[in-house]
C-alpha positions as CSV (number, residue, x, y, z in Angstrom):
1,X,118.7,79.3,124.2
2,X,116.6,81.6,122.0
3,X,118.9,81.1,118.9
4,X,118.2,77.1,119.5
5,X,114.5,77.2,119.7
6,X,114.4,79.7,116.4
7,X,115.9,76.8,114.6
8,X,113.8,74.4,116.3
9,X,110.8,76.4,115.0
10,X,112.3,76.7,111.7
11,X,112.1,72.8,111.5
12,X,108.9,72.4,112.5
13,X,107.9,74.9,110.4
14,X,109.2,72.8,107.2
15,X,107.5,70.3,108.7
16,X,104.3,69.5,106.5
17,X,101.5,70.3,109.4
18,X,99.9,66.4,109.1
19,X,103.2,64.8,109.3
20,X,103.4,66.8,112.8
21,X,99.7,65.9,113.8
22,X,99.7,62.3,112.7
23,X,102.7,61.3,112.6
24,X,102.4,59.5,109.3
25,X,104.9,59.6,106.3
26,X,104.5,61.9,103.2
27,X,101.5,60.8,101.0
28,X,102.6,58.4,98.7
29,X,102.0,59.8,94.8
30,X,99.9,57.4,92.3
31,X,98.4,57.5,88.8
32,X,95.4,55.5,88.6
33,X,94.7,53.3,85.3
34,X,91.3,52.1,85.2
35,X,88.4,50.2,83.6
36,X,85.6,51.9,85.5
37,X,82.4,50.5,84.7
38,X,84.1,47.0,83.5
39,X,81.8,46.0,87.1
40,X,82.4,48.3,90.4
41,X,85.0,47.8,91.5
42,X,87.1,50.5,90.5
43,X,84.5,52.6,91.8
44,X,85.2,52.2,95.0
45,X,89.0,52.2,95.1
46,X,89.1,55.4,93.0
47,X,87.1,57.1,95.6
48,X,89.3,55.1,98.8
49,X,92.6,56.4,97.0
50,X,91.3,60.2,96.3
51,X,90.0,60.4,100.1
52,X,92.9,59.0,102.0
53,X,95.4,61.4,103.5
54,X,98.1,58.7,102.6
55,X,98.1,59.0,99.0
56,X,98.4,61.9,96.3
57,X,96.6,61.0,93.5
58,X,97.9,63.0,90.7
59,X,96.2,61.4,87.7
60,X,93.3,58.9,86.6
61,X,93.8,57.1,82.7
62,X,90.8,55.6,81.4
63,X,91.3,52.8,79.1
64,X,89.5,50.5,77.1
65,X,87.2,47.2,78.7
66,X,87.5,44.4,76.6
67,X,84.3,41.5,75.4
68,X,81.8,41.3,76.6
69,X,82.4,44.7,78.2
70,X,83.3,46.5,75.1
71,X,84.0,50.3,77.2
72,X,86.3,52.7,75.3
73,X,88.3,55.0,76.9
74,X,86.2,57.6,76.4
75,X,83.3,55.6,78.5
76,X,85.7,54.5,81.1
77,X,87.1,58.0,81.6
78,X,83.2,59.5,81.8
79,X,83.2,56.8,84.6
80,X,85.7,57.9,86.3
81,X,84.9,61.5,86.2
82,X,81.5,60.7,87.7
83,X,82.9,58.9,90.6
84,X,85.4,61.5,91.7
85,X,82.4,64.5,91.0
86,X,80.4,62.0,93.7
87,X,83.1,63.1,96.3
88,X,84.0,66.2,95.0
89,X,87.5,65.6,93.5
90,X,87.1,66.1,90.4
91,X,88.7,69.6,89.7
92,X,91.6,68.2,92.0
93,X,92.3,65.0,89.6
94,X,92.7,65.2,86.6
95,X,91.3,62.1,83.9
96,X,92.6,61.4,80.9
97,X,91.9,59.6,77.9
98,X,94.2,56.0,78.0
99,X,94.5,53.3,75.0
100,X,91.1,51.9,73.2
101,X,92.9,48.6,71.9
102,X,95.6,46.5,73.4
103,X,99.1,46.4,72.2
104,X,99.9,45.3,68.6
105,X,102.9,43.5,69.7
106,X,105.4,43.3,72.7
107,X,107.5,46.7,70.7
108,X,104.7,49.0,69.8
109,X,103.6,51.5,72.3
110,X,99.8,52.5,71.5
111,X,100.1,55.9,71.6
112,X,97.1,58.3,73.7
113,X,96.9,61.2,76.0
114,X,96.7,59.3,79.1
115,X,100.6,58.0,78.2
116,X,102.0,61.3,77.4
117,X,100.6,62.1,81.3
118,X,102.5,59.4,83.0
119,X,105.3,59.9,81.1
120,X,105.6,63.7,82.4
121,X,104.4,62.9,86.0
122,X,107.6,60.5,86.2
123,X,109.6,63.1,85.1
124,X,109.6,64.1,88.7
125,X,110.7,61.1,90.1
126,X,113.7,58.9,90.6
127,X,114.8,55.6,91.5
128,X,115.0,56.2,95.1
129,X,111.5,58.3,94.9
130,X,109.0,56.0,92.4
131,X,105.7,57.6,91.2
132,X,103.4,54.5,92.1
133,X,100.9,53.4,89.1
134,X,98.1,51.5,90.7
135,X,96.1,48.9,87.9
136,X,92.9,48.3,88.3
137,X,92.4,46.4,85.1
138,X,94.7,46.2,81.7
139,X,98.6,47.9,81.8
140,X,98.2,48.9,78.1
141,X,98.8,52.4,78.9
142,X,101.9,51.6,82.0
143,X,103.7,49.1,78.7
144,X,103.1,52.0,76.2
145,X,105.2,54.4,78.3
146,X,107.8,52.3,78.5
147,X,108.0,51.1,75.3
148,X,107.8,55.3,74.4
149,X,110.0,56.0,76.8
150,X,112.2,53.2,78.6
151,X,113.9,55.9,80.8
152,X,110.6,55.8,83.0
153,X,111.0,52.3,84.1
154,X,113.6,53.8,86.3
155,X,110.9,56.3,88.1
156,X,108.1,53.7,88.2
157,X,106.5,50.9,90.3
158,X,103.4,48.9,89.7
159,X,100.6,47.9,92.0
160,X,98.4,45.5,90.5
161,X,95.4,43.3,91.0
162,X,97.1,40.1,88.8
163,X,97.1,36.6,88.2
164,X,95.7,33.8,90.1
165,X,98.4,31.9,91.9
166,X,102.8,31.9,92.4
167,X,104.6,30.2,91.1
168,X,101.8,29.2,88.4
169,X,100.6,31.9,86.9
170,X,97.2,31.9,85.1
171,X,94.5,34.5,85.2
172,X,90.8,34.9,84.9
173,X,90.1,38.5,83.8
174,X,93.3,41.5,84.0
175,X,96.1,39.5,82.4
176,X,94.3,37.7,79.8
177,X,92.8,40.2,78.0
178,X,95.8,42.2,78.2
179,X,98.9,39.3,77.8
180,X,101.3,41.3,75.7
181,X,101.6,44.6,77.7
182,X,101.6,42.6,80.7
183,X,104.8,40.4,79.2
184,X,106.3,43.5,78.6
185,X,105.8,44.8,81.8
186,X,107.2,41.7,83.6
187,X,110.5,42.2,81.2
188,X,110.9,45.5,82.2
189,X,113.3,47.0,85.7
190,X,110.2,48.1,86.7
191,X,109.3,46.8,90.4
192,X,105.9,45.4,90.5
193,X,103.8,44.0,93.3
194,X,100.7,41.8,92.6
195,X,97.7,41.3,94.5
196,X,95.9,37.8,93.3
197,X,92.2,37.8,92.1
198,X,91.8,34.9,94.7
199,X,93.1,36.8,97.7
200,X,90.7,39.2,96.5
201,X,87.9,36.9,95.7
202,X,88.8,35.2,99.6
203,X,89.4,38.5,101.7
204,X,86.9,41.6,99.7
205,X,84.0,39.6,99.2
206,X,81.1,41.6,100.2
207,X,77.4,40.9,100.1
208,X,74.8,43.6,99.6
209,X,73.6,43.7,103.4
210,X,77.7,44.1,104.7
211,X,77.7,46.7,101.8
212,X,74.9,48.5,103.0
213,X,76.1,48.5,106.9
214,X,79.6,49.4,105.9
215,X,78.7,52.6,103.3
216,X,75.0,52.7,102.9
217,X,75.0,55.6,105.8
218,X,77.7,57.6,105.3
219,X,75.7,60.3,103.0
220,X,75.2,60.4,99.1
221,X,79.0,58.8,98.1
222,X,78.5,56.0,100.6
223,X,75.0,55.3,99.2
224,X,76.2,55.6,95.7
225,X,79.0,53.2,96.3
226,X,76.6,50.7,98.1
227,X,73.9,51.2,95.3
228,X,76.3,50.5,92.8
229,X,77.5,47.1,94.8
230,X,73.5,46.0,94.9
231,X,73.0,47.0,91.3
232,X,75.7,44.7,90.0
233,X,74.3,41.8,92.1
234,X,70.9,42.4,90.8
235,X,72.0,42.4,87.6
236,X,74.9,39.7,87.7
237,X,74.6,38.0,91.3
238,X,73.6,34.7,90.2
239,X,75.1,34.6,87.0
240,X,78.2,34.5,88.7
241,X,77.6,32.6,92.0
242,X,79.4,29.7,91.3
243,X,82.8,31.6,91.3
244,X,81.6,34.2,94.7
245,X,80.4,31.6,96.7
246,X,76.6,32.9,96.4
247,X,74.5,35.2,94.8
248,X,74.2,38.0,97.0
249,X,77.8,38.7,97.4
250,X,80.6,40.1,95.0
251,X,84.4,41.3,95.4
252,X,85.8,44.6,95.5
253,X,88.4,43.5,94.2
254,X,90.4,46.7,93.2
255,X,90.5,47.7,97.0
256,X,93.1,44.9,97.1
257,X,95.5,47.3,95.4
258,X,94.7,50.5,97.3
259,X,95.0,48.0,101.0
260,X,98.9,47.6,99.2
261,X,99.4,51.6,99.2
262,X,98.1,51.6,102.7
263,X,100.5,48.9,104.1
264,X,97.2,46.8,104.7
265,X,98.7,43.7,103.3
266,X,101.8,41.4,103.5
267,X,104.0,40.5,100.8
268,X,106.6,38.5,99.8
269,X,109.9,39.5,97.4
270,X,110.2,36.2,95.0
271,X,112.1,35.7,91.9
272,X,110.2,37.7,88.6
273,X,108.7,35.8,86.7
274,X,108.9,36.2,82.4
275,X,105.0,34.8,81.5
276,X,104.2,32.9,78.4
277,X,101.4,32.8,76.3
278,X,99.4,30.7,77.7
279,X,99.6,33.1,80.7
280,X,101.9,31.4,83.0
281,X,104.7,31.9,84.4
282,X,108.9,31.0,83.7
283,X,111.8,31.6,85.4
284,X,113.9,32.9,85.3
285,X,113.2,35.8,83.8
286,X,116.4,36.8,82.3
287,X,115.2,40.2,80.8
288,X,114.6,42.0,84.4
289,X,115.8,42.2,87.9
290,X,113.4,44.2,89.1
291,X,111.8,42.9,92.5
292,X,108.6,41.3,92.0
293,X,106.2,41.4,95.0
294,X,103.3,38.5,96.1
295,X,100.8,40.0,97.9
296,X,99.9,36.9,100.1
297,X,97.4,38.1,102.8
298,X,95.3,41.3,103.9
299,X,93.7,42.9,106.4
300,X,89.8,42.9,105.4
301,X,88.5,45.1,108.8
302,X,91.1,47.6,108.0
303,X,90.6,48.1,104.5
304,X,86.8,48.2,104.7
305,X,86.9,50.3,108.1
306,X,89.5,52.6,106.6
307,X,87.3,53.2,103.6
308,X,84.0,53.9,105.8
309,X,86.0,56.1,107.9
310,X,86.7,58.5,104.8
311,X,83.8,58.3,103.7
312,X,82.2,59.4,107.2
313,X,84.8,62.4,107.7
314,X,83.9,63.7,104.3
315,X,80.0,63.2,104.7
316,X,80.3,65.1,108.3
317,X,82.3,68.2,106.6
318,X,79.9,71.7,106.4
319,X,79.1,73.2,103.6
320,X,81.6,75.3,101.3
321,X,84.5,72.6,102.2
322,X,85.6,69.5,99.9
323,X,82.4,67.8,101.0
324,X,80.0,70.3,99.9
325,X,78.6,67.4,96.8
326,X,77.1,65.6,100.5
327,X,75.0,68.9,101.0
328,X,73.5,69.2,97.3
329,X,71.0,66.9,97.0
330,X,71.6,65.8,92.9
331,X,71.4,62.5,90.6
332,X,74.1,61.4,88.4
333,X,74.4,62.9,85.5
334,X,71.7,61.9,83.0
335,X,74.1,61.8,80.3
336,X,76.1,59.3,81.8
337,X,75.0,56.2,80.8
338,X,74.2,53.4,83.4
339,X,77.2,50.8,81.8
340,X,79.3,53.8,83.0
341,X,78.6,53.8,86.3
342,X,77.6,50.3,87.8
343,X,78.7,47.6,85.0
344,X,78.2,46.5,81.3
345,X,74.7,45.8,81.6
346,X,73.2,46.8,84.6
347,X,70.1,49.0,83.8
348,X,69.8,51.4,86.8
349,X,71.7,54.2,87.5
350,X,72.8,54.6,91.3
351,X,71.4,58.2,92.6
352,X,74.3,60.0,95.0
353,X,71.3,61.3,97.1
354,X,69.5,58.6,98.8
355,X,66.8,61.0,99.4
356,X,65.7,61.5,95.6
């Protein structure tokens, strides 16, 4: 009896202690390629994916916005910096610098720091265990490494917010200012799944009041997230109300890839699709096998709630834990210009401490 309960207690003790507690699966590793400042997006699913217990993120790469935006890496990676220091992450995660142009032409990799980095992190992977790259906005930097180094389509899978409809194709924003790397992408055996801008538009539209409800409380990160929602609308609201469905309201539409990661969604495997020039698709796509994934609806409470309920656990830690940022009343850094942090042109910088 004692020598079967010292090996029971020898597998519970390789047992991670969460795993036990929860009963959840192992985190789930990413790397992050972002825009961040392009609007707000990323913002807040950089913040949702470093807080939630399901997912490792190992890396951020910053990469260039495109007209009218006009952010280079190095802007986009300040960005990004900023919003993980909001939350206290950022000597967890490391950011690097990602491509400042798009790719030359469907062969040539564009070469940058941020590629190098996802080509080491999938060193430790395999086909049966994929590092997950999540893209928030172009896949210059995911195409590079595999045109660098095709061996890593074998220990990838992308998660992207893509296209506007299946089996048509099209896009408004991501894939057309990034065609090339994304035809390379979709030629590669790398699985992909892709979250439409229209499920996003339909299921993460937020106004500034549900914003401010959701967040607005849940100490300095939850009011910068919700200032930086508000700001964009002030700045861009009715510019763009035609295409929200009102002036007061605006996506979040990178959440739509972190609700994949946390099995908030349902998708469908359909046949890949190669995509043309003018952005649509053909099939079949005789270049790659890989499964290709149609995100086709979502769970808004969920991914919202889950997102508030992070940011409510890390605004109730004490002081001297990963929260402490909540305790130290501070502004944004002054050097960090407002495109940075809320948008292209928006003019006010969001403050992390509602109280200054």
């Amino acid at each position: 009896m004692s020598e079967t309960l010292l090996r029971l207690g020898l597998v519970l003790f390789l047992i991670p202690w969460p795993a036990i507690v929860t009963g959840l699966p192992s985190p789930i590793s990413v790397v992050i390629t972002t825009y961040c400042g392009a609007d707000m997006g990323d913002q807040w699913a950089i913040v949702h994916a470093a807080l939630s217990p399901r997912i490792t993120t190992l890396a951020v790469i910053g990469g260039f916005a495109p007209e009218p935006h006009d952010l280079s890496s190095a802007e986009t990676v300040a960005c990004a910096r900023q919003v993980l220091t909001s939350i206290d992450r950022s000597a967890d995660i490391p950011v690097h610098h990602g491509a400042d142009r798009r790719l030359p032409d469907r062969a040539t990799a564009v070469r940058s720091e941020g590629v190098e980095q996802l080509i080491r992190l999938a060193d430790g992977f395999s086909p049966g265990r994929r590092l997950t790259v999540l893209a928030f906005g172009p896949v210059t930097d995911i195409a590079s490494a595999i045109l660098a180094a095709p061996g890593i389509a074998d220990r990838i899978e992308v998660v992207a917010l893509a296209f506007d409809r299946y089996p048509q194709g099209g896009d408004g924003w991501n894939v057309r200012n990034d065609a090339g790397a994304w035809q390379t992408l979709l030629d590669a055996d790398v699985p992909v799944t892709a979250a439409s801008g229209y499920l996003a538009l339909e299921r993460l539209n937020l106004t500034r009041s549900e914003a401010q409800a959701m967040i607005g409380g849940q100490g300095p990160p939850g009011a910068y997230l919700a200032c930086l929602h508000a700001g964009w609308l002030n700045e861009f609201g009715t510019v763009f109300a035609d295409e929200t469905g009102g002036s007061d309201r605006w996506p979040i539409w990178d959440e739509a890839v972190v609700a994949v990661i946390l099995d908030l969604t349902t998708w469908r495997e359909l046949p890949r699709p190669a995509l043309r020039d003018d952005l649509s698709f053909s099939f079949p796509n005789v270049r790659s096998r890989a499964p290709f994934r149609w995100v086709v609806a979502m769970d808004r409470e969920r991914v919202f709630g889950d997102l508030a309920d992070l940011l409510t656990h890390l605004s109730s830690k004490a002081p001297g834990q990963s929260a402490a940022i909540a305790h130290q009343p501070r502004k944004v850094a002054a050097a960090i210009s407002p495109q940075e942090q809320a948008g292209w042109m928006q003019r006010h910088a969001c403050d992390t401490d509602p109280g200054q």
